[in-house]
PQR file of N, CA, C, O and H, with PARSE charges and radii, in Angstrom:
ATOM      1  N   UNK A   1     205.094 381.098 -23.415 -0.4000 1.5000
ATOM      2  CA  UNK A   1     205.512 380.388 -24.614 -0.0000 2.0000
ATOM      3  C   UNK A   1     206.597 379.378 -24.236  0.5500 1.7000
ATOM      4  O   UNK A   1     207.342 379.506 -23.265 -0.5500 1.4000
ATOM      5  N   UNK A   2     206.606 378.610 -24.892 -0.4000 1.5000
ATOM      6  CA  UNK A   2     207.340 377.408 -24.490 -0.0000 2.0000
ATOM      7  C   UNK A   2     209.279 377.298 -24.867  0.5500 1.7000
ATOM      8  O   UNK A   2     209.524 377.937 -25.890 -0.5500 1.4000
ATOM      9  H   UNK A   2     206.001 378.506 -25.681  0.4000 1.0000
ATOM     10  N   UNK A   3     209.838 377.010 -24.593 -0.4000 1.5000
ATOM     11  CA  UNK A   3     211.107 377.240 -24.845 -0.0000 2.0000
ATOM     12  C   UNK A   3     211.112 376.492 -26.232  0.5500 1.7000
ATOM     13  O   UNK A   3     210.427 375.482 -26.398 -0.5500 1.4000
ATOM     14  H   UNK A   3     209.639 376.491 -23.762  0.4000 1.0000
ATOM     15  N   UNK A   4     211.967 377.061 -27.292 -0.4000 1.5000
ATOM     16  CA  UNK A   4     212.184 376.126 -28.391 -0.0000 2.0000
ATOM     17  C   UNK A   4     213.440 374.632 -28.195  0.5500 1.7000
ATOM     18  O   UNK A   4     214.359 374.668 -27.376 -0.5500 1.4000
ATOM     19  H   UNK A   4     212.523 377.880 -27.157  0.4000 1.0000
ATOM     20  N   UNK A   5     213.258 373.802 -28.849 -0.4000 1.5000
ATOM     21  CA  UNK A   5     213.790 372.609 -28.456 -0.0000 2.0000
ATOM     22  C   UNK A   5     214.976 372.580 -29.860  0.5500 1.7000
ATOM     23  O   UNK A   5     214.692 373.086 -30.945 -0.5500 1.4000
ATOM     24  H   UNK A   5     212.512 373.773 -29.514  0.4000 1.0000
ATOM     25  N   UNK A   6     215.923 372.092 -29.657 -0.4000 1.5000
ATOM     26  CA  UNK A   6     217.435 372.543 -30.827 -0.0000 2.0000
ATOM     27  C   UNK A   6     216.935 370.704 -31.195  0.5500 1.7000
ATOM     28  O   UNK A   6     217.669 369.981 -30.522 -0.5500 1.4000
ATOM     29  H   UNK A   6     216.153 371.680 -28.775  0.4000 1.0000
ATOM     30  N   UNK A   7     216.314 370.186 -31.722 -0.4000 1.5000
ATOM     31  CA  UNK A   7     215.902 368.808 -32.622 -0.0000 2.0000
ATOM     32  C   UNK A   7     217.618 367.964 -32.644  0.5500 1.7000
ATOM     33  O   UNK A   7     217.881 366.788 -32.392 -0.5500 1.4000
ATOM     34  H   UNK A   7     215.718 370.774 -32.269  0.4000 1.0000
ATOM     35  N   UNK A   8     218.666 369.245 -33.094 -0.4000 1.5000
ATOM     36  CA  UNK A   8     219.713 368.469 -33.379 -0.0000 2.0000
ATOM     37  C   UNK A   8     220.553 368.061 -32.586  0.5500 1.7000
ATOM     38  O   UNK A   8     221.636 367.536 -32.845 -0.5500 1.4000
ATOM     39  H   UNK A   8     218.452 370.200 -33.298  0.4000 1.0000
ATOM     40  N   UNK A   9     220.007 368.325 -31.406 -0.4000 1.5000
ATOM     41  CA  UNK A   9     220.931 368.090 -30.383 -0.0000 2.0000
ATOM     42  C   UNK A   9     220.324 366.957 -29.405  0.5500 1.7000
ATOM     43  O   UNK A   9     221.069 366.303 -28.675 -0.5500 1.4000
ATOM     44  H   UNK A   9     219.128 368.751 -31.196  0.4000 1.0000
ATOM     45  N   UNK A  10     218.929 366.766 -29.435 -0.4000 1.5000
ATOM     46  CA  UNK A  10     218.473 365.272 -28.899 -0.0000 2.0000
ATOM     47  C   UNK A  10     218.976 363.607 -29.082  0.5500 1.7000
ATOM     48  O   UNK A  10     219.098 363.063 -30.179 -0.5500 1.4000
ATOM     49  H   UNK A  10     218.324 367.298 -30.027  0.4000 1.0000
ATOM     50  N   UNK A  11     219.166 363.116 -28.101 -0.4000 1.5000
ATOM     51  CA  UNK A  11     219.932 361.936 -28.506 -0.0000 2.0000
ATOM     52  C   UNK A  11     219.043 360.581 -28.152  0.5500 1.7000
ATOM     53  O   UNK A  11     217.909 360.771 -27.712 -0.5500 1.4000
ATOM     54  H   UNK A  11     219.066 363.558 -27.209  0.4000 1.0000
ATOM     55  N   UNK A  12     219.459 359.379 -28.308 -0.4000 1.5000
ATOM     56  CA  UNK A  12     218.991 358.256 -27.704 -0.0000 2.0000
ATOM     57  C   UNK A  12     218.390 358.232 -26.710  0.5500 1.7000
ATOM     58  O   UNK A  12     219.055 358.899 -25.918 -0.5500 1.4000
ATOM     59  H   UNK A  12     220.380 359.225 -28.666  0.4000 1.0000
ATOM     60  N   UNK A  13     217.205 357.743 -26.057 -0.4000 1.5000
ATOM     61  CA  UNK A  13     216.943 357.818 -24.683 -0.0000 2.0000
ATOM     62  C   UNK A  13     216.443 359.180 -23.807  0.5500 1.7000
ATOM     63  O   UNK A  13     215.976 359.173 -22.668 -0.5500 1.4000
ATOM     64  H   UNK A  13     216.665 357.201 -26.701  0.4000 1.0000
ATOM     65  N   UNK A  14     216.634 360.113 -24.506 -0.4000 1.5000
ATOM     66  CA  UNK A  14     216.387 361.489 -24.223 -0.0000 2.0000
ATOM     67  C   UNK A  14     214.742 361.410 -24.200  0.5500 1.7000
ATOM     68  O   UNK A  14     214.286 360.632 -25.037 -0.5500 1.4000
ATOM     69  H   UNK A  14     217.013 360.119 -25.431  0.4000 1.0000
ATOM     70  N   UNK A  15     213.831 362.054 -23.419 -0.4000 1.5000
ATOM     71  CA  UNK A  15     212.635 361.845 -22.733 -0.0000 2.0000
ATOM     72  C   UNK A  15     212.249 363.479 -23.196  0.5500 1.7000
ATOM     73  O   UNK A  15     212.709 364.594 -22.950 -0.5500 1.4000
ATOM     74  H   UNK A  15     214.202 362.686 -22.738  0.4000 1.0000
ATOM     75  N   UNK A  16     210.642 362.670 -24.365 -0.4000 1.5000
ATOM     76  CA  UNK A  16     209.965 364.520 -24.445 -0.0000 2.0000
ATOM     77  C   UNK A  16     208.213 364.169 -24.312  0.5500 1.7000
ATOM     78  O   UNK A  16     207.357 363.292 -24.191 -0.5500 1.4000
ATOM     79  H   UNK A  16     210.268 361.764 -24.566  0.4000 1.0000
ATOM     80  N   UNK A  17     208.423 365.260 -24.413 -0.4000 1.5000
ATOM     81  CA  UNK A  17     206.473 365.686 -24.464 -0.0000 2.0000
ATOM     82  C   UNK A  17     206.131 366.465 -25.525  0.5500 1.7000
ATOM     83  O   UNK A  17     206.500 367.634 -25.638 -0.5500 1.4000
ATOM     84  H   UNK A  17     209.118 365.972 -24.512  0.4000 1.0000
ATOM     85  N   UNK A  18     205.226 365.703 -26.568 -0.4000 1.5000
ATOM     86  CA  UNK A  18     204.623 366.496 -27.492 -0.0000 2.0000
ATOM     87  C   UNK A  18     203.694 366.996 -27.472  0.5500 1.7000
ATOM     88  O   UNK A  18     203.303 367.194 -26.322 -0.5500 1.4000
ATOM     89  H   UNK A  18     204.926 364.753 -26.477  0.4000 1.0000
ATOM     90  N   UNK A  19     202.863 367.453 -28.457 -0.4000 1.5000
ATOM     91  CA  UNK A  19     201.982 368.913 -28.709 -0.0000 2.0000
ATOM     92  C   UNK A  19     200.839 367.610 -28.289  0.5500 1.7000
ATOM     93  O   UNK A  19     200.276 367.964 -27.254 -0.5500 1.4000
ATOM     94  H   UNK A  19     203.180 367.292 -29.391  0.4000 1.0000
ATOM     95  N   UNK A  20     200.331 366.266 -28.737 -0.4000 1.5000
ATOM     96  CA  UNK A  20     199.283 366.099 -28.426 -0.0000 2.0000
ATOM     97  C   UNK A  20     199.174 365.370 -26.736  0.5500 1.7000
ATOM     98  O   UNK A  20     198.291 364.547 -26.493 -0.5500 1.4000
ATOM     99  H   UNK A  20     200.788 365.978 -29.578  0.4000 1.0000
ATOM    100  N   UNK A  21     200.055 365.748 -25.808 -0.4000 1.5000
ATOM    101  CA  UNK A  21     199.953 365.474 -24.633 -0.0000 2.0000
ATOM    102  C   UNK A  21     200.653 363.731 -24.456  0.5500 1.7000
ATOM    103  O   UNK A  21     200.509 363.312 -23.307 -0.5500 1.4000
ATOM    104  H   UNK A  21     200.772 366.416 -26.005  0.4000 1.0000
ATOM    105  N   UNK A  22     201.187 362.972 -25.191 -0.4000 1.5000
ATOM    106  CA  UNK A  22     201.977 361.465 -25.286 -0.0000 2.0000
ATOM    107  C   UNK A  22     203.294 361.908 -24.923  0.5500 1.7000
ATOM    108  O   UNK A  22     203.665 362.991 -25.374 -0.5500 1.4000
ATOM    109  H   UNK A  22     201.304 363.312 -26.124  0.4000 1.0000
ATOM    110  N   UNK A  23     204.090 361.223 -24.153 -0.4000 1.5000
ATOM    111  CA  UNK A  23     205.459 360.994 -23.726 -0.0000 2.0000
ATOM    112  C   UNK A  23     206.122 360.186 -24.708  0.5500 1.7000
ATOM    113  O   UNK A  23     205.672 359.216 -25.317 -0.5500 1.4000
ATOM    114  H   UNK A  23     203.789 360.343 -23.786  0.4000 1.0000
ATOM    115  N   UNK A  24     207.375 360.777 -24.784 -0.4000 1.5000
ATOM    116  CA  UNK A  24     208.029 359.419 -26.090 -0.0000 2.0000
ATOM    117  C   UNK A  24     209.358 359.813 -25.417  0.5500 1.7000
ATOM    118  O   UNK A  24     209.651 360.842 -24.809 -0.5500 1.4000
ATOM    119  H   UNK A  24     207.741 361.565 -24.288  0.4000 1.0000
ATOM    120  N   UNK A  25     210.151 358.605 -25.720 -0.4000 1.5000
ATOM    121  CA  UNK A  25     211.477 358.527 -25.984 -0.0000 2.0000
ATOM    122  C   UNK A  25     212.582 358.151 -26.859  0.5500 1.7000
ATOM    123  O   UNK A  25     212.882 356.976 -27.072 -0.5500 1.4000
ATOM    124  H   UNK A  25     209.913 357.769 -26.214  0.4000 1.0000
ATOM    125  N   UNK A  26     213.255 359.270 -27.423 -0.4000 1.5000
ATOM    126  CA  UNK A  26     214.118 359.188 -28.568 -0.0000 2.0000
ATOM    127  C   UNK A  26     214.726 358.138 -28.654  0.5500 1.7000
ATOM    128  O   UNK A  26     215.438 357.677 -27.762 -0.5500 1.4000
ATOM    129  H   UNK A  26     213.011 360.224 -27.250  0.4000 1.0000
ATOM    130  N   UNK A  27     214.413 357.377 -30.290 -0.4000 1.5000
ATOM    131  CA  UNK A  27     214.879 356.282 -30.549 -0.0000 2.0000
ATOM    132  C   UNK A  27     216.172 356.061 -30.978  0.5500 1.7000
ATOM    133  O   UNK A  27     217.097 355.344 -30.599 -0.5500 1.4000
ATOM    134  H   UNK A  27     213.834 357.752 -31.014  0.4000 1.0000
ATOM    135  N   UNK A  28     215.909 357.279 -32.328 -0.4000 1.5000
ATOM    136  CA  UNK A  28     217.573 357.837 -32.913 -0.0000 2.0000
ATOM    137  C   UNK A  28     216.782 359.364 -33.490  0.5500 1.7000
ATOM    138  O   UNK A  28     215.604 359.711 -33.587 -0.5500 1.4000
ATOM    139  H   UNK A  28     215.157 357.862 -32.636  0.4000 1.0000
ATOM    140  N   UNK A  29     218.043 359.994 -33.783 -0.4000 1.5000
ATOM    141  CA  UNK A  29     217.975 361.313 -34.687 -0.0000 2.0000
ATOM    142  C   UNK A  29     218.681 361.177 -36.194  0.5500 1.7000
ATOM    143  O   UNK A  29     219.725 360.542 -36.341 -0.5500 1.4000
ATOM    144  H   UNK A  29     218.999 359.712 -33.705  0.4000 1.0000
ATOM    145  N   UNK A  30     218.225 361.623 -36.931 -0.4000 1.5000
ATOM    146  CA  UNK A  30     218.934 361.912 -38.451 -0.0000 2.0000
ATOM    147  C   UNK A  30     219.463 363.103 -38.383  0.5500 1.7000
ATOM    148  O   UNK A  30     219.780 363.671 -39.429 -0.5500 1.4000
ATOM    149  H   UNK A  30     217.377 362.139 -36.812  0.4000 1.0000
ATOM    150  N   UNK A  31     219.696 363.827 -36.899 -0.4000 1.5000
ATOM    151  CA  UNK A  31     220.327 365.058 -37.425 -0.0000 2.0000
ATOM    152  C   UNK A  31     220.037 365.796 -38.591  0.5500 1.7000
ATOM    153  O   UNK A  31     220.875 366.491 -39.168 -0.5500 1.4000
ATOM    154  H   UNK A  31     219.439 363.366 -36.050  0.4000 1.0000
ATOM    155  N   UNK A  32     218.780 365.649 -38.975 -0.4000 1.5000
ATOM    156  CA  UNK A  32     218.675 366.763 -40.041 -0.0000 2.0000
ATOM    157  C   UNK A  32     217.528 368.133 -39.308  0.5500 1.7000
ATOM    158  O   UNK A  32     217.168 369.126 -39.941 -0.5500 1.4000
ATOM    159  H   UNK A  32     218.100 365.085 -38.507  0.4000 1.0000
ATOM    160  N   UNK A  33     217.233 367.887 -38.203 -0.4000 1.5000
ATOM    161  CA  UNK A  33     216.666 369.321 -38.177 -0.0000 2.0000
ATOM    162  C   UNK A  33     214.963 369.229 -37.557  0.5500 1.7000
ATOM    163  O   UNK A  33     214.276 369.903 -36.789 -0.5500 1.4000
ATOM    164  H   UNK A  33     217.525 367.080 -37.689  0.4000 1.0000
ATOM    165  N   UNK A  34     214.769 367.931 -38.424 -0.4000 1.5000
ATOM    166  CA  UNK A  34     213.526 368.363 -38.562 -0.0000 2.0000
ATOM    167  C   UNK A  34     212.074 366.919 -37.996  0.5500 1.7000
ATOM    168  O   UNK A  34     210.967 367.008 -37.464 -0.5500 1.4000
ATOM    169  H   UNK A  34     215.327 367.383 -39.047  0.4000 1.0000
ATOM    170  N   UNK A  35     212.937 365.742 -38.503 -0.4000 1.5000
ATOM    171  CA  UNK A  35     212.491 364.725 -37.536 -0.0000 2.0000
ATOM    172  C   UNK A  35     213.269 364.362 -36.697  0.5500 1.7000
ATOM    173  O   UNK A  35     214.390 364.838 -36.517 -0.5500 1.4000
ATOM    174  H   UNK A  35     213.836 365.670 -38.934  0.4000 1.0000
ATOM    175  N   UNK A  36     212.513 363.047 -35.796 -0.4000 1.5000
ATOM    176  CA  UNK A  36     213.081 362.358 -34.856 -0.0000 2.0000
ATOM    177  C   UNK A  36     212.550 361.160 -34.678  0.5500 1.7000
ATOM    178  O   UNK A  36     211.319 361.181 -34.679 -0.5500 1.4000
ATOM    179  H   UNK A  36     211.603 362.660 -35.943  0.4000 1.0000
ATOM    180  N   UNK A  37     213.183 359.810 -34.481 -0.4000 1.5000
ATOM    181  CA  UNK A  37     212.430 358.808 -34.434 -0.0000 2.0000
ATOM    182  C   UNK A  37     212.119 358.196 -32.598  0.5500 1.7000
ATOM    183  O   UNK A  37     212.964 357.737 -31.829 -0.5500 1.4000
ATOM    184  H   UNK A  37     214.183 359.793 -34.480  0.4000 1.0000
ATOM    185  N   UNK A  38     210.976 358.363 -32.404 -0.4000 1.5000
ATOM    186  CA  UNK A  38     210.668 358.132 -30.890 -0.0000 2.0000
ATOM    187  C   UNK A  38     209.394 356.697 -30.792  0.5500 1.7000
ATOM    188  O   UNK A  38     208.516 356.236 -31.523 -0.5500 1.4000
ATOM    189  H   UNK A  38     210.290 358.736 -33.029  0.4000 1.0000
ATOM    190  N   UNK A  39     209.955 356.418 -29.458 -0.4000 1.5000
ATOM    191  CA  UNK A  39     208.874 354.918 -28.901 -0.0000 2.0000
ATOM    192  C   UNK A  39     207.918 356.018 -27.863  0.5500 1.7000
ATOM    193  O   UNK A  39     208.422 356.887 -27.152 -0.5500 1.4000
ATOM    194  H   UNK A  39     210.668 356.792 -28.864  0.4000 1.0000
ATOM    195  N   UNK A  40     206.550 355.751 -27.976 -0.4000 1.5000
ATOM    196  CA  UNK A  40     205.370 356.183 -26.852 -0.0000 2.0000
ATOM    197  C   UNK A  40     205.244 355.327 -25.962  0.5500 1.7000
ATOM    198  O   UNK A  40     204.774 354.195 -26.075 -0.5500 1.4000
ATOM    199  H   UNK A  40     206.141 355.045 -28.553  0.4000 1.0000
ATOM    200  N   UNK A  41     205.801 356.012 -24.736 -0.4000 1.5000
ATOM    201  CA  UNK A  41     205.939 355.586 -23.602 -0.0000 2.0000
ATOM    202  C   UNK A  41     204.322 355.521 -22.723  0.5500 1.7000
ATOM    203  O   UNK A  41     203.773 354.636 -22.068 -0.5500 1.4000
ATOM    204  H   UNK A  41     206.183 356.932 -24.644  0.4000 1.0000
ATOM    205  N   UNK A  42     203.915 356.999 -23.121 -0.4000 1.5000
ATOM    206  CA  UNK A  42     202.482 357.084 -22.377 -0.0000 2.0000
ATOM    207  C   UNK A  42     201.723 357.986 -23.457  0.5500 1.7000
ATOM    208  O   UNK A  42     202.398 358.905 -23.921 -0.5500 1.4000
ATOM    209  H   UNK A  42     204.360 357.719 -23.653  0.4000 1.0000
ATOM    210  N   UNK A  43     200.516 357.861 -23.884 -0.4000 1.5000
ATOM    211  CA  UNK A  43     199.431 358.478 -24.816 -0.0000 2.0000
ATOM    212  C   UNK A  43     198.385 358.768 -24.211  0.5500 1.7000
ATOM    213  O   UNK A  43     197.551 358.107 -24.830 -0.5500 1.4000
ATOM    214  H   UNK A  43     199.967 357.115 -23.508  0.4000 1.0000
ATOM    215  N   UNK A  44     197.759 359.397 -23.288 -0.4000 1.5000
ATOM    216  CA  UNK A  44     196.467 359.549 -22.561 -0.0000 2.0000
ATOM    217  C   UNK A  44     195.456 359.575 -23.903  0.5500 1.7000
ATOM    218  O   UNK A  44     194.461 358.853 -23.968 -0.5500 1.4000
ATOM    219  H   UNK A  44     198.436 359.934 -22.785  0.4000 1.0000
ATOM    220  N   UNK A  45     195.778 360.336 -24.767 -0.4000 1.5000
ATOM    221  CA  UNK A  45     194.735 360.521 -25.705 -0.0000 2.0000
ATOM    222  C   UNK A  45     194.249 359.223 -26.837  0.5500 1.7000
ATOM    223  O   UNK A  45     193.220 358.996 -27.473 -0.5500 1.4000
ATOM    224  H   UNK A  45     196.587 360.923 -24.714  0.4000 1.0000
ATOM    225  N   UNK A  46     195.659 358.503 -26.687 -0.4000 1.5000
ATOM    226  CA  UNK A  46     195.302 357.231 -28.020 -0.0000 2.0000
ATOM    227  C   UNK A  46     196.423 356.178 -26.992  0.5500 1.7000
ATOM    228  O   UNK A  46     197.569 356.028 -27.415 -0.5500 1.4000
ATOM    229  H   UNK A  46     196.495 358.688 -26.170  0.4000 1.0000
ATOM    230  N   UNK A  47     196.193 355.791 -26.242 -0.4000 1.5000
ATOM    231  CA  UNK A  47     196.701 354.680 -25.181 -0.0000 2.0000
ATOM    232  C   UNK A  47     197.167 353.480 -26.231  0.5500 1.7000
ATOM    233  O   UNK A  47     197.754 352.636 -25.554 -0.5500 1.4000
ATOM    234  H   UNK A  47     195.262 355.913 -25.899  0.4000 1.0000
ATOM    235  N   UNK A  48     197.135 353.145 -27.411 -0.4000 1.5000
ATOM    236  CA  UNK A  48     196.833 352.491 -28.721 -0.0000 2.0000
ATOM    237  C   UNK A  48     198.706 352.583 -29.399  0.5500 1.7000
ATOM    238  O   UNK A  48     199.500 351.856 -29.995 -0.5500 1.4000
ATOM    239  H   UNK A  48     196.659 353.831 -27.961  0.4000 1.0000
ATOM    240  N   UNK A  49     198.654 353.727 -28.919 -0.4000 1.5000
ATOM    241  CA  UNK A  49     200.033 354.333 -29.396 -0.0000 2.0000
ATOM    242  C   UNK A  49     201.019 353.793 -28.519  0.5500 1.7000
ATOM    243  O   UNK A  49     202.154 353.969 -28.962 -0.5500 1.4000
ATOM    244  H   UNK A  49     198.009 354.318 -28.435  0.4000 1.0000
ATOM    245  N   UNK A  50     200.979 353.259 -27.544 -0.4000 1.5000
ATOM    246  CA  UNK A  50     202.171 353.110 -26.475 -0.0000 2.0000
ATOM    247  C   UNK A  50     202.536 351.772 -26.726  0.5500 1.7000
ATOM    248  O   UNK A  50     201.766 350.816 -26.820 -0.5500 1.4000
ATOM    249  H   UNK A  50     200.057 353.116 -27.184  0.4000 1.0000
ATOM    250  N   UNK A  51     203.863 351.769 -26.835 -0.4000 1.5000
ATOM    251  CA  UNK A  51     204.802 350.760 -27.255 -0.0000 2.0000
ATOM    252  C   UNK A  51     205.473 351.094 -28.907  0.5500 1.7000
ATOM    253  O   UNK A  51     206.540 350.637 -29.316 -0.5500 1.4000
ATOM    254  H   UNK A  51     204.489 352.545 -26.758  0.4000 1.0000
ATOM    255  N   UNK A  52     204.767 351.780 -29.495 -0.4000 1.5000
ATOM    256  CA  UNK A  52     205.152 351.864 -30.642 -0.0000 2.0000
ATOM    257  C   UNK A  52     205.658 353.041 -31.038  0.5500 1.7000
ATOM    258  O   UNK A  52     205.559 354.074 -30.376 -0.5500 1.4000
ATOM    259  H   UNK A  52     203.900 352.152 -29.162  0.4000 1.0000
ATOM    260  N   UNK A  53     206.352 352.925 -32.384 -0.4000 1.5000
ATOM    261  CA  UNK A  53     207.875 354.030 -32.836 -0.0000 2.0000
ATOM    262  C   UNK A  53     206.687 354.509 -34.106  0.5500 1.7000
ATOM    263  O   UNK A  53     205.768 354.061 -34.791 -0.5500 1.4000
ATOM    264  H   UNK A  53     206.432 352.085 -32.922  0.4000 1.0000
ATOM    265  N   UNK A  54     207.557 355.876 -33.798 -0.4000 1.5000
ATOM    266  CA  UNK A  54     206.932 356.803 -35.186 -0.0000 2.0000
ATOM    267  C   UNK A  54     208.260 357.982 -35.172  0.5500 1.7000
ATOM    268  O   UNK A  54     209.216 358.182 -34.423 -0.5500 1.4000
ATOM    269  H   UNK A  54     208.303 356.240 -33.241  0.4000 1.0000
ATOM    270  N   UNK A  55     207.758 358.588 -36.375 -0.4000 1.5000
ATOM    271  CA  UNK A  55     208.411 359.837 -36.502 -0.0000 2.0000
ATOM    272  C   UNK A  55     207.874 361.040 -36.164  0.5500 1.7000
ATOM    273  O   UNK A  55     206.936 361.540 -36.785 -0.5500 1.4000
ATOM    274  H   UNK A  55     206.981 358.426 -36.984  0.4000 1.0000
ATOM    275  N   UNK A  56     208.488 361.622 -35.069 -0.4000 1.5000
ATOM    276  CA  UNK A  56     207.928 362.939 -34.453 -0.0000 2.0000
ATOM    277  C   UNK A  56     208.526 364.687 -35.223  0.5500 1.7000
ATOM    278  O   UNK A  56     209.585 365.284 -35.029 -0.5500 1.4000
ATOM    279  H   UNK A  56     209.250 361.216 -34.565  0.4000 1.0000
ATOM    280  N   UNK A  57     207.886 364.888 -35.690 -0.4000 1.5000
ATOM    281  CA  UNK A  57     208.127 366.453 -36.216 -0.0000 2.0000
ATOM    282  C   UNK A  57     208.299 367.338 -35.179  0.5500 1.7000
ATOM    283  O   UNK A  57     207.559 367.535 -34.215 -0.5500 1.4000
ATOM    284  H   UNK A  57     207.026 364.404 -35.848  0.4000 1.0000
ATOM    285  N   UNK A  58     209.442 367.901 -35.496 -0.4000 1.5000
ATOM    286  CA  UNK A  58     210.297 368.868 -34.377 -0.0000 2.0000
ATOM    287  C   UNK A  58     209.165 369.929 -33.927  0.5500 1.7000
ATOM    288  O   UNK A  58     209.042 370.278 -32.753 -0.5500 1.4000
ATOM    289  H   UNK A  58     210.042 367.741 -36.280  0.4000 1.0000
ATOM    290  N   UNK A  59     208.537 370.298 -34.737 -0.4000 1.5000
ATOM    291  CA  UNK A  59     207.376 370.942 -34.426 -0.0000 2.0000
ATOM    292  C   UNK A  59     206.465 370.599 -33.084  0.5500 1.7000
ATOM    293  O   UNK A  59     206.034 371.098 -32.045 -0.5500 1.4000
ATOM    294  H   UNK A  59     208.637 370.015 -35.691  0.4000 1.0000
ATOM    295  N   UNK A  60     206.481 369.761 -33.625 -0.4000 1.5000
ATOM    296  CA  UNK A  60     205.568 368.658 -32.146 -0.0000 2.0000
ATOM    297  C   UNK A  60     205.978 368.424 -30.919  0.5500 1.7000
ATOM    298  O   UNK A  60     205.143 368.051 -30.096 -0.5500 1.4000
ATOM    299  H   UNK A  60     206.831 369.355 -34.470  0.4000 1.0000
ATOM    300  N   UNK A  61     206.995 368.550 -30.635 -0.4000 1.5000
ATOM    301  CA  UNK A  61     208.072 368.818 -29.390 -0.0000 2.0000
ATOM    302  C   UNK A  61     207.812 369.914 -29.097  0.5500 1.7000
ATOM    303  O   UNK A  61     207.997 370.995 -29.656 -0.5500 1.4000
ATOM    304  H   UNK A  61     207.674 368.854 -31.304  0.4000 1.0000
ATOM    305  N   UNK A  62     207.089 369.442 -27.616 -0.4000 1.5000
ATOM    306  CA  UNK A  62     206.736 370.579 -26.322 -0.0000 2.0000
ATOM    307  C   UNK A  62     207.979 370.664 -25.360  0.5500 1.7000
ATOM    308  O   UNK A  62     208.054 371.864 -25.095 -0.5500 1.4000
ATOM    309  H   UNK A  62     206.939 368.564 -27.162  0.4000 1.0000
ATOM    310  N   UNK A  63     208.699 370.199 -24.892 -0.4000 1.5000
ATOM    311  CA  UNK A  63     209.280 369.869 -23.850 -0.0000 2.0000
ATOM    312  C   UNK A  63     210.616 368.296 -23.707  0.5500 1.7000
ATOM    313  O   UNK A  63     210.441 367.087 -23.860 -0.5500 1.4000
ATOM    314  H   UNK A  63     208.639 369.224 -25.107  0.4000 1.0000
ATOM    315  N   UNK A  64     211.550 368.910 -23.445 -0.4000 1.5000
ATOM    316  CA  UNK A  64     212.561 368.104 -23.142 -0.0000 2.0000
ATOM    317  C   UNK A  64     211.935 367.667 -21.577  0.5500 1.7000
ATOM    318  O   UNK A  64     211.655 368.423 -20.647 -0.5500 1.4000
ATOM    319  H   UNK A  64     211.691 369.892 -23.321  0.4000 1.0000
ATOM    320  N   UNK A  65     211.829 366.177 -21.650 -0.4000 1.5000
ATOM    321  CA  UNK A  65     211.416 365.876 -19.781 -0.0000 2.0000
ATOM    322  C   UNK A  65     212.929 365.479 -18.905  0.5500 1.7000
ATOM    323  O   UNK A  65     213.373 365.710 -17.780 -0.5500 1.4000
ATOM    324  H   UNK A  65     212.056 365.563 -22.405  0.4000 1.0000
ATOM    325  N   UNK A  66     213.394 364.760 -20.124 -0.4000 1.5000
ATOM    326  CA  UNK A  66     214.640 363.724 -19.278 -0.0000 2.0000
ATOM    327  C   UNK A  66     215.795 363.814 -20.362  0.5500 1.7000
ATOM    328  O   UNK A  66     215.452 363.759 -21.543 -0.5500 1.4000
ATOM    329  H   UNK A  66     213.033 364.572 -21.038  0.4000 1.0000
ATOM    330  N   UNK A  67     216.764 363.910 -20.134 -0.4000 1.5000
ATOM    331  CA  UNK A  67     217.858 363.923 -20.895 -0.0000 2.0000
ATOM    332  C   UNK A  67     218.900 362.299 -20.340  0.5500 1.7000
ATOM    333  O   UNK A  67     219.160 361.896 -19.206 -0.5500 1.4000
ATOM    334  H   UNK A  67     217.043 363.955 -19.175  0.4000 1.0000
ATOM    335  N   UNK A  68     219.193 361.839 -21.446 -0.4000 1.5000
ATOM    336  CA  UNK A  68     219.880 360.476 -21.153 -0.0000 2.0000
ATOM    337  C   UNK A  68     221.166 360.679 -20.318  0.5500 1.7000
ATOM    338  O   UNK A  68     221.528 361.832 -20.087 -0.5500 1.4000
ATOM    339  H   UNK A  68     218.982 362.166 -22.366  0.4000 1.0000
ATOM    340  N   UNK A  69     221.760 359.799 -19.928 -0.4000 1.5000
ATOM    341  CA  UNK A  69     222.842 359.883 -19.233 -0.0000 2.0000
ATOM    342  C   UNK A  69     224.124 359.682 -20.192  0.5500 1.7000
ATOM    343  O   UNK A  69     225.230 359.577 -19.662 -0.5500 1.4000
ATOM    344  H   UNK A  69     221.466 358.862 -20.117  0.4000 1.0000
ATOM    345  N   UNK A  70     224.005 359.632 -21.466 -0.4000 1.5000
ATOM    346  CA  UNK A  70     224.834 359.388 -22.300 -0.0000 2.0000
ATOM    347  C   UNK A  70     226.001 359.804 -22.986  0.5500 1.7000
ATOM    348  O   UNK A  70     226.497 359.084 -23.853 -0.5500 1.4000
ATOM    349  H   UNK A  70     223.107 359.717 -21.897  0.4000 1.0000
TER
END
């Protein structure tokens, strides 16, 4: 099972992997818990997606890859 990810503690620039296999990197957080706003870096499944910002549900967060230097 996968480690759970604390949503409120992700910052700018911070590097994840979600549930449908796309890389993103945190754009900003609202600190509320539950979204996050991220750019798709890489999408194997919808290549369509890369370059562009959405809102990722904490849910959807597999994996912290990279943490910013910030």
């Amino acid at each position: 099972m996968a480690e759970v990810v604390n949503v409120r503690l992700l910052k700018a620039g911070d590097k994840l992997q979600v549930s449908h296999g796309a890389t993103v990197v945190v754009v900003s957080n609202p600190l509320d818990g539950v979204w996050i706003f991220a750019r798709y870096l890489a999408s194997p499944k919808d290549p369509s997606l890369e370059g562009t910002e959405d809102m990722i549900f904490a849910q959807d967060i597999i994996e912290v890859l990279e943490i910013s230097g910030d």
